[in-house]
Backbone as CSV, one residue per row, in Angstrom:
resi,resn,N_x,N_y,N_z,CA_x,CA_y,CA_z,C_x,C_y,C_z
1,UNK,-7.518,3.765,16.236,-6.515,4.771,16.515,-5.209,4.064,16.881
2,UNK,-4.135,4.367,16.315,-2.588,3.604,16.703,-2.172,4.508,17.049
3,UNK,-1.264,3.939,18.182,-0.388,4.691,19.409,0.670,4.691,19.163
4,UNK,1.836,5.621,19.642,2.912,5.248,18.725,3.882,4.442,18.569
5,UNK,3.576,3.500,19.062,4.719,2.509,18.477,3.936,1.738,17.144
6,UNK,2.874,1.778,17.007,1.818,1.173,15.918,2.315,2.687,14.559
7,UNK,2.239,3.309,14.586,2.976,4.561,14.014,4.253,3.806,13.652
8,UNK,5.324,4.370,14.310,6.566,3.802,14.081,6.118,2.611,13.026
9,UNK,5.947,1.286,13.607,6.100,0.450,12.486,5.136,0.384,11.392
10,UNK,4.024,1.119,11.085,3.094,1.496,10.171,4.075,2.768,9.243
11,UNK,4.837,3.343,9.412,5.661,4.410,8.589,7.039,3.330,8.235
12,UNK,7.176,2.613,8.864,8.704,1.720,8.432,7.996,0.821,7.116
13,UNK,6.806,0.106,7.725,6.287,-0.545,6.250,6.064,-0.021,5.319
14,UNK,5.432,1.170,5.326,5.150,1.923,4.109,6.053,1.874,3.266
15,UNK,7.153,2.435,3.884,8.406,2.976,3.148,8.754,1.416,2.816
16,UNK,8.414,0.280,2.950,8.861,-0.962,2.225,8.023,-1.448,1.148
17,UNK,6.849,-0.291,0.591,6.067,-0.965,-0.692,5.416,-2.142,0.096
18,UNK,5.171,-3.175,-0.699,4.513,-4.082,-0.249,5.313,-5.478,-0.258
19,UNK,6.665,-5.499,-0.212,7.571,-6.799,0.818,7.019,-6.884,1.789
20,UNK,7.534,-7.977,1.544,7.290,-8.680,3.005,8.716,-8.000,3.554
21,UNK,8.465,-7.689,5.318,10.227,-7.411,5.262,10.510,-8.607,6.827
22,UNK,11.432,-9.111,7.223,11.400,-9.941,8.325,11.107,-9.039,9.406
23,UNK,10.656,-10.019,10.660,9.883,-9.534,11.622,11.723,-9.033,12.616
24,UNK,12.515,-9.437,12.147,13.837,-9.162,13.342,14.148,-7.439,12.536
25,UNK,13.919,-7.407,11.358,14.644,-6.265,10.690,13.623,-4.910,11.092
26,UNK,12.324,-5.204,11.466,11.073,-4.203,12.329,11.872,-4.013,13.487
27,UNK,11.835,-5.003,14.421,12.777,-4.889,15.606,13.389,-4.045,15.475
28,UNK,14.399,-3.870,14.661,15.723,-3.184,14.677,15.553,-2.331,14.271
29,UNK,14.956,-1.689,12.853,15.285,-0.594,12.017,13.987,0.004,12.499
30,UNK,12.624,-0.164,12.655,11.536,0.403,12.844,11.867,1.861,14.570
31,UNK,12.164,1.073,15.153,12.308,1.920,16.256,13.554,2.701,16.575
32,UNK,14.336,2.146,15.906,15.886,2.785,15.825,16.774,1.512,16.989
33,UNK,18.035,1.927,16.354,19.048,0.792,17.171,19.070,0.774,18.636
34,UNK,18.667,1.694,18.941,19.078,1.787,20.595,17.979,1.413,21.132
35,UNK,17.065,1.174,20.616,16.016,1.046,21.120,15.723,-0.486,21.181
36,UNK,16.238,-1.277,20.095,16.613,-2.329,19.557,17.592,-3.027,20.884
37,UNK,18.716,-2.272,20.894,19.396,-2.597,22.154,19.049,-2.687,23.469
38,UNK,18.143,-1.792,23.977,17.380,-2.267,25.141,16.338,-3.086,25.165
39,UNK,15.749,-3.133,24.493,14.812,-4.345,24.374,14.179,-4.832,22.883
40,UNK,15.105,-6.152,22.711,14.993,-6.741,21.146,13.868,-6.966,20.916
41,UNK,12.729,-7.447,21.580,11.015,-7.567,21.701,10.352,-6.797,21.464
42,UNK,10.258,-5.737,21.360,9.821,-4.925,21.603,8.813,-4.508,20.877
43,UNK,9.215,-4.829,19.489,7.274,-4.576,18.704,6.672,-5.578,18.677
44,UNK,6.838,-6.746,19.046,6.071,-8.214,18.907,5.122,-7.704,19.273
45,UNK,4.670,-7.226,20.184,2.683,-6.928,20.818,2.170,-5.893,19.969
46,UNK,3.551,-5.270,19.202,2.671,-4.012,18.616,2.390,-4.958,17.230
47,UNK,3.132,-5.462,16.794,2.509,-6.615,15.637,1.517,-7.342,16.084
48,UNK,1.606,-7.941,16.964,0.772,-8.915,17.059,-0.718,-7.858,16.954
49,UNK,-1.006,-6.999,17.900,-2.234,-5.913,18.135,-2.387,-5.306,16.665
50,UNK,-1.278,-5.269,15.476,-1.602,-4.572,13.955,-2.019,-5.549,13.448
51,UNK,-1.497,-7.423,13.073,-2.322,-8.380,13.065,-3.603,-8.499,13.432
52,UNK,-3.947,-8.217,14.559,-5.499,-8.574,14.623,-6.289,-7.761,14.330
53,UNK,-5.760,-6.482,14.085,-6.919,-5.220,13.461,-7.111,-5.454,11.735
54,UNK,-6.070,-5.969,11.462,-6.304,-6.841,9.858,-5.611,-5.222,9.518
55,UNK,-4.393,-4.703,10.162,-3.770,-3.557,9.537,-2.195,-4.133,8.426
56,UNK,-1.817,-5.185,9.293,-0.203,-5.817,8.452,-0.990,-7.613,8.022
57,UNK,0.186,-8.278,7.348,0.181,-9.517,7.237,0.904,-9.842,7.329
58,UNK,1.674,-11.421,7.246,1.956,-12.051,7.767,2.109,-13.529,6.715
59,UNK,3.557,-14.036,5.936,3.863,-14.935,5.515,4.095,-16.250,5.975
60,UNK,4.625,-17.292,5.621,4.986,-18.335,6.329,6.141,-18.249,6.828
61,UNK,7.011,-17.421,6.175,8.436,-17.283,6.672,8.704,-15.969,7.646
62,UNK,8.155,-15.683,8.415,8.470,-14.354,9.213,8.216,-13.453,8.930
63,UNK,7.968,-13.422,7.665,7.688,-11.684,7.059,6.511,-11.438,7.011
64,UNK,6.227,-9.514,6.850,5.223,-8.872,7.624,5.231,-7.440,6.687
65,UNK,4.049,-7.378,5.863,4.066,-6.120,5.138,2.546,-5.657,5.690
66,UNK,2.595,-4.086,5.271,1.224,-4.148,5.348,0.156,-4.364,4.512
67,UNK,-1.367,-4.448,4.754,-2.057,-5.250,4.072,-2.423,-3.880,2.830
68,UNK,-2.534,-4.897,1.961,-2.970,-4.172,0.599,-4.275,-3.699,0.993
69,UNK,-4.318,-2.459,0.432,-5.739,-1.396,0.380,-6.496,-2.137,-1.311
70,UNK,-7.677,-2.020,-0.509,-8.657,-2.606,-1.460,-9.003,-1.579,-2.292
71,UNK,-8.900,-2.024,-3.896,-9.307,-0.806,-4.812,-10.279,0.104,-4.437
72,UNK,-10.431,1.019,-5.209,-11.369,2.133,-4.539,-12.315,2.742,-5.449
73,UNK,-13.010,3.253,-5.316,-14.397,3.349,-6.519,-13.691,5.176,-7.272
74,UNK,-12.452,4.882,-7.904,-12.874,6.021,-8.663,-12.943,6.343,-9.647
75,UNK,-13.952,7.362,-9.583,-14.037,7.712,-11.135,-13.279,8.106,-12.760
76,UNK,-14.088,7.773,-13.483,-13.513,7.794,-14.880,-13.332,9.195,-15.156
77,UNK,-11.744,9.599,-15.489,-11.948,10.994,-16.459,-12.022,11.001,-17.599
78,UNK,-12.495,11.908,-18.417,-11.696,11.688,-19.968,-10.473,12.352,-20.163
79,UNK,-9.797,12.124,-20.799,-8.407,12.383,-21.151,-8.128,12.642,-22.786
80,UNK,-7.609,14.071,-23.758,-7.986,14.240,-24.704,-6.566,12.721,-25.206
81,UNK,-7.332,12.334,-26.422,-6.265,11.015,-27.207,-4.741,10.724,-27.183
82,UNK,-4.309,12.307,-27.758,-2.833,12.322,-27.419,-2.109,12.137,-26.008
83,UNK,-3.168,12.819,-25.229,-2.459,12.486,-23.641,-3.028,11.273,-23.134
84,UNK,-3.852,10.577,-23.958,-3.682,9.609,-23.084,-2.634,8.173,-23.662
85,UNK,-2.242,8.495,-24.799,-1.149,7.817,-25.674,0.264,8.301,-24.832
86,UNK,0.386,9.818,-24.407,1.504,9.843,-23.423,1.435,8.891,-22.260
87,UNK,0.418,8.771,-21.349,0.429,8.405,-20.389,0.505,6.811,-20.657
88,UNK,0.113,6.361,-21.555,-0.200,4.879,-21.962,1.508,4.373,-22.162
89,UNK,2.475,5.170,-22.349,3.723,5.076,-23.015,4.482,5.344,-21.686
90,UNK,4.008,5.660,-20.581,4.684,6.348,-19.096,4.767,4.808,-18.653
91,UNK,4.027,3.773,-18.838,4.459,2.798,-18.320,3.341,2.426,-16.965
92,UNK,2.694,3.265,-16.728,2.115,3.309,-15.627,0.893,2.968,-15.836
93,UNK,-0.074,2.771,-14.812,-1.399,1.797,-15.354,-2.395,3.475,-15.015
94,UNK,-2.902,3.447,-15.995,-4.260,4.680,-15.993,-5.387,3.952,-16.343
95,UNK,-6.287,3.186,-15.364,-7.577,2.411,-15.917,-8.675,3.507,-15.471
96,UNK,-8.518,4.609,-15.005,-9.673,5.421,-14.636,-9.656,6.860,-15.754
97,UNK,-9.175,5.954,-17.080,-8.913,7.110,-18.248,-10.003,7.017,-19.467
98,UNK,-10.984,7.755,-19.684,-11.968,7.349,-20.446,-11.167,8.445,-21.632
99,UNK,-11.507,7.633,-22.974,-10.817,8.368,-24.336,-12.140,8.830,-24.759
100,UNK,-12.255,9.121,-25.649,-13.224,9.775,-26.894,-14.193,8.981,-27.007
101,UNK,-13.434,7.852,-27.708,-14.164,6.417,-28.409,-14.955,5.985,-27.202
102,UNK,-14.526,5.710,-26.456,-15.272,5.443,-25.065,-16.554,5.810,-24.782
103,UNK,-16.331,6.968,-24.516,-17.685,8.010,-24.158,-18.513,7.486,-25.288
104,UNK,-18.542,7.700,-26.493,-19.043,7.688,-27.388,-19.842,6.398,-27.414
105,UNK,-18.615,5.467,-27.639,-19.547,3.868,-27.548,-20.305,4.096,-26.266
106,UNK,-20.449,4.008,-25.277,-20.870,4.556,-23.852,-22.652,5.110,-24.055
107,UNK,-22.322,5.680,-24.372,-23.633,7.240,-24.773,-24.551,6.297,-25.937
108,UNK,-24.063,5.364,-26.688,-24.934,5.225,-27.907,-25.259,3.607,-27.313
109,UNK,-24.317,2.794,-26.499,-24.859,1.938,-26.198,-25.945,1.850,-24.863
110,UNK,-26.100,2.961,-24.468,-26.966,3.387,-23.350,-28.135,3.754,-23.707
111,UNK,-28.414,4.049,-25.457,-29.733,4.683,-25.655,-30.550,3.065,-26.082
C-alpha cells in the first residue's frame, strides 16, 4: 500500500513513460514547487522505500523510472484478415491477434 507521497511520485513517473527522469527534477516537479522550496529532500526516503519494494529503478546516472511491468498472459483473439492488415499498418504491435491461417494451422497441427 503507498502513502501519499509514494502516490505523488508514482503518478509523476507514469506520466514520464519509461525515462529515466533525474532524481532533482522528482524533487521539484513531483510534489510541486513550494513544496520543493521548503524542503529540497524531500522524496529521497520516499524513493529510497519505492526502491526497495522493487516499485522504481534506478540508473548509474541519477535517474529513476518506474520499473517495467512484466508481460502478462493474454489471450489470443482472432481478428477477421482485413482488420488485422489495418491494425498491422497502425504501426502498433498486436501480438495477441490470431488471423484465420492461424487457427487453422493451429487446429490441424493439434490433431
Amino acid at each position: 500500500m503507498m502513502d501519499a507521497d509514494e502516490r505523488e511520485v508514482y503518478f509523476f513517473l507514469k506520466g514520464q513513460k519509461s525515462q529515466y527522469v533525474p532524481v532533482v527534477s522528482i524533487y521539484r516537479y513531483a510534489g510541486g514547487k513550494q513544496r520543493f522550496r521548503e524542503s529540497p529532500d524531500w522524496a529521497k526516503p520516499v524513493l529510497l522505500r519505492m526502491l526497495e519494494r522493487g516499485i522504481v529503478e534506478m540508473d548509474e546516472k541519477d535517474g529513476c523510472r518506474l520499473k517495467p511491468m512484466p508481460p502478462s498472459n493474454v489471450p489470443k483473439r482472432w481478428v477477421a484478415p482485413h482488420i488485422a492488415d489495418i491494425l498491422k499498418k497502425s504501426g502498433r504491435k498486436f501480438d495477441q491477434v490470431i488471423r484465420q491461417e492461424d487457427e487453422a494451422d493451429a487446429y490441424y497441427n493439434s490433431l
